[in-house]
N, C-alpha and C positions, 0 to 999 in steps of 0.2 A: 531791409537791404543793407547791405555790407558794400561800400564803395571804396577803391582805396586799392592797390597792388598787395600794399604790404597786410591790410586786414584781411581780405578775401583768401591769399598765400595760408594766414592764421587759422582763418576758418576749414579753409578746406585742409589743412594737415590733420588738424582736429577730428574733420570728419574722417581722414582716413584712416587712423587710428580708433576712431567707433567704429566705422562700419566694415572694414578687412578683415576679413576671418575666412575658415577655408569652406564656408559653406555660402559667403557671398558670390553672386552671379547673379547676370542679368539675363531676363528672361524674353526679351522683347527690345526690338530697335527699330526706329522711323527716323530715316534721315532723307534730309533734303540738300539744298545747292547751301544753305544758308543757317541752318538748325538743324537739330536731332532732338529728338526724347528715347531715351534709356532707362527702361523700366528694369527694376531690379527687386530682389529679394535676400531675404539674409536672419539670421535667426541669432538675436543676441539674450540671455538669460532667460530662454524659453520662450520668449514672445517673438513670433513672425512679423517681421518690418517687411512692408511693403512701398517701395517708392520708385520716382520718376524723376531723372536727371534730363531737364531742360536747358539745352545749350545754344545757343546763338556766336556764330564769328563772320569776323567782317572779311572786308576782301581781301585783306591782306594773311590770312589764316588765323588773326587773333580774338580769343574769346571776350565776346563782349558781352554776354550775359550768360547768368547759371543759376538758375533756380533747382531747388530738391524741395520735391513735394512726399511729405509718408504717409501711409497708415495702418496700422489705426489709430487709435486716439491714444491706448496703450503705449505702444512705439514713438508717439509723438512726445510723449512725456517722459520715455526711458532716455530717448537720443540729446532731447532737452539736459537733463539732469547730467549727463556723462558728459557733452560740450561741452558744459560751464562749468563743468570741473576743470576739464583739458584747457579752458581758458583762463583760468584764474590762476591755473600754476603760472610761481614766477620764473621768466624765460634765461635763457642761460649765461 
């Protein structure tokens, strides 16, 4: 888990930058008063990613949790390696 404004900001720019392309969309939404999951899909150097953005906010509209689940175990290890690239560059 990533806790923190300014890490999770980090993190998720990161992701957006892996996982934006024009063949990303989501395939699937379940929301509630309080949560949603947002399953999605997206094809990055020929491997199909499959994953599930879990979001939780509180009563005030702000997100208090965000979990991204993938797969497959392929995908797990592509998005892996491209993050920790996008994070190790030094920031500006």
């Amino acid at each position: 888990p990533q806790r923190g404004r300014k890490l999770t900001a980090l993190y998720l720019g990161a992701a957006f930058q892996v996982f934006f392309s024009p063949g990303f969309r989501y395939v699937r939404e379940i929301v509630g008063p309080t949560d949603a999951m947002l399953e999605f899909e997206t094809e990055i150097d020929g491997v199909l990613v499959n994953g599930v953005d879990i979001i939780r906010w509180n009563d005030a509209g702000q997100i208090t949790e965000f979990k991204v689940m993938l797969r497959p175990l392929k995908a797990i290890h592509l998005i892996h390696e491209r993050m920790a690239a996008m994070l190790q560059k030094p920031g500006p």
